[in-house]
NUBA-857432 format. One record per residue: residue number from 1; residue in one letter; x, y, z of N, C-alpha, C in turn. Coordinates in pm, whole numbers. Layout:
REM residues N
{rec NUM; "A"; {X; Y; Z}; {X; Y; Z}; {X; Y; Z}}
...
//
This chain:
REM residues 120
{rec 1; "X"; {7561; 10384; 9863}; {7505; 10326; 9982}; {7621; 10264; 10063}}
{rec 2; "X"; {7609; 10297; 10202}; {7717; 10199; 10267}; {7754; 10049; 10309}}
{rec 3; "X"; {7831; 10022; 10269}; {7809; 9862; 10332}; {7813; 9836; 10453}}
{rec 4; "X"; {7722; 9717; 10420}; {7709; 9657; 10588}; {7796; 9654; 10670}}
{rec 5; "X"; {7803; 9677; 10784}; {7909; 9595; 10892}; {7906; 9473; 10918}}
{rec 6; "X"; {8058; 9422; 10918}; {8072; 9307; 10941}; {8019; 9229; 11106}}
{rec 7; "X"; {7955; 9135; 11125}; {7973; 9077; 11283}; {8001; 8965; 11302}}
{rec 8; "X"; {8145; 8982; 11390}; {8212; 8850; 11424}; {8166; 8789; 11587}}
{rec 9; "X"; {8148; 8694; 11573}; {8115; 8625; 11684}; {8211; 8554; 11776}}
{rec 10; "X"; {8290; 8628; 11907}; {8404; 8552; 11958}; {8382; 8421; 11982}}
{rec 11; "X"; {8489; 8349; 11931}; {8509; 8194; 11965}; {8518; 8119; 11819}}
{rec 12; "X"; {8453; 8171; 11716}; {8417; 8092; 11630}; {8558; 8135; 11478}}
{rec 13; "X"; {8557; 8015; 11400}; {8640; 7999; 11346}; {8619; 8084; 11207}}
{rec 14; "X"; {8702; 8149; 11123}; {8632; 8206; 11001}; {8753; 8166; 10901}}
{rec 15; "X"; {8674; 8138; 10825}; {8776; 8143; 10654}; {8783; 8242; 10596}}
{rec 16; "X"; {8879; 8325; 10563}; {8902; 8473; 10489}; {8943; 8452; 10381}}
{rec 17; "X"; {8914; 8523; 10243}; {8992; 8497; 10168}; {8970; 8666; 10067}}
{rec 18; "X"; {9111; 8710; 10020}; {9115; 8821; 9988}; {9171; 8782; 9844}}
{rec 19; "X"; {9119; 8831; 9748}; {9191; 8859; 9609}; {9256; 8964; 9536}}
{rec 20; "X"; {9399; 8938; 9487}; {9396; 9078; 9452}; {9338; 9117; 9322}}
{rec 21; "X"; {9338; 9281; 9277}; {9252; 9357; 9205}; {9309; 9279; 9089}}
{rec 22; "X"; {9148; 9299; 9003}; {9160; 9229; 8880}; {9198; 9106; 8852}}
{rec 23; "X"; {9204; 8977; 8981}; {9296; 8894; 8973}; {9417; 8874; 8903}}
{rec 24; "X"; {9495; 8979; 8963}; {9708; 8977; 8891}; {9727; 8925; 8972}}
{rec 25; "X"; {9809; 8912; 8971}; {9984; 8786; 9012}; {10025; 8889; 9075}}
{rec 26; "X"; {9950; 8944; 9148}; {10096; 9070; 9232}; {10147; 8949; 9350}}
{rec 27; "X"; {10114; 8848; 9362}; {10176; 8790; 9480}; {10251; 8649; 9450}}
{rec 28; "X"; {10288; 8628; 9282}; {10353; 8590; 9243}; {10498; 8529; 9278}}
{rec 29; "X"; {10539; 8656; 9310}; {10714; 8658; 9389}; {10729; 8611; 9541}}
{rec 30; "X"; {10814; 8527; 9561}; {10809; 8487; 9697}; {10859; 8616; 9793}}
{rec 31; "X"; {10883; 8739; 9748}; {10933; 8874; 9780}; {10790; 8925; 9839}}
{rec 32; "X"; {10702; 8909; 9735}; {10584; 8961; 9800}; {10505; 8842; 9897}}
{rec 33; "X"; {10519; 8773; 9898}; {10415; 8676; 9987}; {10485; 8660; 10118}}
{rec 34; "X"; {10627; 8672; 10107}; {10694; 8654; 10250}; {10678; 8836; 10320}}
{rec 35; "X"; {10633; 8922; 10218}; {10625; 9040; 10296}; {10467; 9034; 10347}}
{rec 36; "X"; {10348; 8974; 10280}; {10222; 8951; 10362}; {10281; 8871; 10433}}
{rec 37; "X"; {10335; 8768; 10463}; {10339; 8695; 10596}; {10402; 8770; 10662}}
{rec 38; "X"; {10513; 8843; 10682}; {10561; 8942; 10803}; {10468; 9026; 10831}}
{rec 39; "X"; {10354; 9067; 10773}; {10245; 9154; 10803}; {10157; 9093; 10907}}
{rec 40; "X"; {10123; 8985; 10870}; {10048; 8886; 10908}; {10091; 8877; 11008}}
{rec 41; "X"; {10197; 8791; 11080}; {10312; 8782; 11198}; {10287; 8918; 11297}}
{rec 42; "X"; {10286; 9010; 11229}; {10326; 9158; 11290}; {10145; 9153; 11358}}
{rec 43; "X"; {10057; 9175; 11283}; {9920; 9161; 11310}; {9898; 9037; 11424}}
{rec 44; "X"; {9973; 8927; 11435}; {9956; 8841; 11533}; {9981; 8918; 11654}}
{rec 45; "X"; {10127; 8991; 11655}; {10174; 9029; 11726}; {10116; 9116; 11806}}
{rec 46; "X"; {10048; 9274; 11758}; {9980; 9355; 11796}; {9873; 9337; 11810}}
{rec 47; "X"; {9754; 9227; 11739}; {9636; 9262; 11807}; {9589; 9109; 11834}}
{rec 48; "X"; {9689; 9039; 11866}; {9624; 8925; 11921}; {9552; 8803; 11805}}
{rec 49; "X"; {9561; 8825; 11669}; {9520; 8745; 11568}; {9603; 8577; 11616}}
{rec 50; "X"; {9459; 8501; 11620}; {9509; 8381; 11630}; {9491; 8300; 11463}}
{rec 51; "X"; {9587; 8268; 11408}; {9618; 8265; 11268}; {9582; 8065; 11301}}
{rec 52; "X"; {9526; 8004; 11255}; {9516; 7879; 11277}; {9575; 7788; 11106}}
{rec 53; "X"; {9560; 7886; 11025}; {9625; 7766; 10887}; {9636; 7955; 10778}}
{rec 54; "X"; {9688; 7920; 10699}; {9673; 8025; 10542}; {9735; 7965; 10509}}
{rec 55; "X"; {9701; 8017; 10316}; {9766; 7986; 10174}; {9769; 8123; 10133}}
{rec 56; "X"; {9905; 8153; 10077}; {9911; 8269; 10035}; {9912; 8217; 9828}}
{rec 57; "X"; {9849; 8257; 9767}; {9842; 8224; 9623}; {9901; 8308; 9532}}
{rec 58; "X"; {9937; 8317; 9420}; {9985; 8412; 9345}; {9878; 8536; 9309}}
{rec 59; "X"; {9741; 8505; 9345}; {9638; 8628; 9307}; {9543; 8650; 9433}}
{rec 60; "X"; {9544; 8581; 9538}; {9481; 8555; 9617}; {9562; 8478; 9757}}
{rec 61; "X"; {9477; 8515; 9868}; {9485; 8459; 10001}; {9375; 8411; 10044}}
{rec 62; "X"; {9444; 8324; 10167}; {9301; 8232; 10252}; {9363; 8220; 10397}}
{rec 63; "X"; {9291; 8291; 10480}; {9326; 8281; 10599}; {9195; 8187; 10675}}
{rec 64; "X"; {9290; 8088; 10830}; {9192; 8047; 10876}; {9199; 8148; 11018}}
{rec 65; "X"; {9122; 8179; 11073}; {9116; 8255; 11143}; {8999; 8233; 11300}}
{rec 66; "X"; {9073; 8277; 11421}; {8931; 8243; 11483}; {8926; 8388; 11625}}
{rec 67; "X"; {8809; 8414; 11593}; {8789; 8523; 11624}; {8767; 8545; 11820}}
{rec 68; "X"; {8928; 8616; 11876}; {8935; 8615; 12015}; {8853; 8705; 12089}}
{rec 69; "X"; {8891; 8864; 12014}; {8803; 8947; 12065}; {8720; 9105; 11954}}
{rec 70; "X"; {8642; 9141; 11996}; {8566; 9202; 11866}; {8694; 9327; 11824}}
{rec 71; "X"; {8668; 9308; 11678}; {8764; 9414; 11588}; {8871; 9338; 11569}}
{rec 72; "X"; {8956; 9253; 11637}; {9121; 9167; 11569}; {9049; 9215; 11465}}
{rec 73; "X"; {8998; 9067; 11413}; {9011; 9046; 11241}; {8983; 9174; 11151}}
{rec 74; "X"; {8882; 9242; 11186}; {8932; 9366; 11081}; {9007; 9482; 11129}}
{rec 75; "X"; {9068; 9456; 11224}; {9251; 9524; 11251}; {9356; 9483; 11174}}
{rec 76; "X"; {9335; 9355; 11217}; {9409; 9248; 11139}; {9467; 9272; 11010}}
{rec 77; "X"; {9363; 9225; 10927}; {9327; 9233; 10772}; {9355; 9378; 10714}}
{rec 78; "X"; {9308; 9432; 10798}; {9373; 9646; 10733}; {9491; 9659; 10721}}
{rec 79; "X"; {9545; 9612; 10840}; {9721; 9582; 10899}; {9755; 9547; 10718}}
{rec 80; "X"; {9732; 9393; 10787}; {9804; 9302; 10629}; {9810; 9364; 10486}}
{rec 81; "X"; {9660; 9383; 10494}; {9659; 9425; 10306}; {9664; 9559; 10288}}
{rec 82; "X"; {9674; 9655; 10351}; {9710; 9802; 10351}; {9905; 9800; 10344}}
{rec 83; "X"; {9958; 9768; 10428}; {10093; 9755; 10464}; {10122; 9687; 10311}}
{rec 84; "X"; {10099; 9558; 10306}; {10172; 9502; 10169}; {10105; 9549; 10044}}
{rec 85; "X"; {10019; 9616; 9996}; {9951; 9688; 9887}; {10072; 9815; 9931}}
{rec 86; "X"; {10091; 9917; 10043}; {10166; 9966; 10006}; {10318; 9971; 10001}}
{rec 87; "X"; {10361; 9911; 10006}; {10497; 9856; 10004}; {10546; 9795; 9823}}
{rec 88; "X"; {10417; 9721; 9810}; {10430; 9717; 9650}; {10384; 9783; 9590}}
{rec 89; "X"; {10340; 9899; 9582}; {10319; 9987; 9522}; {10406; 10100; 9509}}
{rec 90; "X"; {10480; 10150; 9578}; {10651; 10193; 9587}; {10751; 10197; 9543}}
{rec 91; "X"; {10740; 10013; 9543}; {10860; 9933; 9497}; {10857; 9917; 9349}}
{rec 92; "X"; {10699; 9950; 9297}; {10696; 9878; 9143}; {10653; 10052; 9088}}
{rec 93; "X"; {10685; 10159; 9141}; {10628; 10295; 9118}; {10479; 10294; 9080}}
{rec 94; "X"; {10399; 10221; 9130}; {10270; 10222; 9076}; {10173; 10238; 9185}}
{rec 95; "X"; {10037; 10268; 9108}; {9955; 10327; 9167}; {9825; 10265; 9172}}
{rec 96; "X"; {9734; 10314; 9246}; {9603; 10236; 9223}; {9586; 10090; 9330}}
{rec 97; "X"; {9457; 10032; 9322}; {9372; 9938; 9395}; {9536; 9823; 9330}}
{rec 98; "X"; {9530; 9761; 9514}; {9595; 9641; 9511}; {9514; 9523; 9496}}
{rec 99; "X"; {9380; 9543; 9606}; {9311; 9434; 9647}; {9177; 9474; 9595}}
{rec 100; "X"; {9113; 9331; 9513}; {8998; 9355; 9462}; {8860; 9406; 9530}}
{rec 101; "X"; {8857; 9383; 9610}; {8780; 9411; 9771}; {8754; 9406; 9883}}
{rec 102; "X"; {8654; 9441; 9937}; {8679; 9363; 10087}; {8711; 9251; 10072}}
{rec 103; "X"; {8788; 9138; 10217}; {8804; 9005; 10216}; {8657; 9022; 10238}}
{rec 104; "X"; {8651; 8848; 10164}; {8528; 8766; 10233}; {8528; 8682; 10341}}
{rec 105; "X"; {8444; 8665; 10434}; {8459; 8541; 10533}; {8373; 8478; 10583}}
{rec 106; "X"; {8370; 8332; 10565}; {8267; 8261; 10621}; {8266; 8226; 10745}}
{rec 107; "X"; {8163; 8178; 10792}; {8215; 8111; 10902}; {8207; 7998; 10904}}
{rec 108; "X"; {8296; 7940; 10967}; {8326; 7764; 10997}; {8246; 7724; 11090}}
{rec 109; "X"; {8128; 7625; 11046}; {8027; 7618; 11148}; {8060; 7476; 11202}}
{rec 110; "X"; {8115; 7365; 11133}; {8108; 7179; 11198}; {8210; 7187; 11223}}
{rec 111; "X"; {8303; 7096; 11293}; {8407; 7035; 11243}; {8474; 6974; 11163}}
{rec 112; "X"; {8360; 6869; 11074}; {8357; 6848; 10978}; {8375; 6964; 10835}}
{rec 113; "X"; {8362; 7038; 10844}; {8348; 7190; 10780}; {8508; 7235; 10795}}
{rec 114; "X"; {8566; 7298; 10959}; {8659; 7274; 10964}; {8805; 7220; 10961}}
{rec 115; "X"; {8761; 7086; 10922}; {8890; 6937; 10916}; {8889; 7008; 10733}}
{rec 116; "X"; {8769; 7012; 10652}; {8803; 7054; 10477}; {8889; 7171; 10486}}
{rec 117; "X"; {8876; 7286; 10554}; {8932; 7379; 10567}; {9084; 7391; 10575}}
{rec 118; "X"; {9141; 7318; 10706}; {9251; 7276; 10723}; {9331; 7197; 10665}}
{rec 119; "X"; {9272; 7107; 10590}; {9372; 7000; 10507}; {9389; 7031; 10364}}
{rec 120; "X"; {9337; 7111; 10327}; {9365; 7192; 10149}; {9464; 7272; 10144}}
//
């Protein structure tokens, strides 16, 4: 069955957060996390991603994100975790799922909601 489509609502703020497969440490190395952030950067660059906070983790990411116009964020996010899944996968001769699945994302509905978001 196919999955749903996502719908982002311009203006509003979203929390992303992507894990990688099986929860490993592929993002362990500051080699790999500074290559998602040049992805990330690059994705600012080309489609307009307004990046408002992230944590990049050793098994996982969290982007704060706020959505300018329809499609960035899942331009975005393909950009990022396609590019650095394959780049380490190359580098380490290996094969197979980087990222456990789609990101998830909520949306940031208060400010209050938002201020937790930002200060962790």
């Amino acid at each position: 069955m196919p999955r749903a489509n996502r719908h982002f609502l311009p203006g509003h703020v979203w929390h992303l957060t992507h894990r990688c497969h099986e929860r490993d440490f592929l993002l362990k190395f500051a080699r790999d996390r500074n290559n998602y952030l040049h992805w990330l950067y690059e994705a600012r660059k080309r489609f307009g991603l307004c990046v408002l906070n992230y944590m990049v983790t050793s098994n996982h990411v969290h982007l704060l994100v706020k959505d300018a116009q329809e499609g960035v964020i899942a331009r975005s996010v393909q950009l990022v975790a396609s590019q650095t899944a394959q780049e380490y996968n190359r580098r380490k001769a290996r094969q197979g799922a980087y990222w456990e699945d789609r990101y998830h994302a909520t949306a940031i509905e208060t400010d209050t909601h938002l201020h937790r978001c930002r200060s962790r």
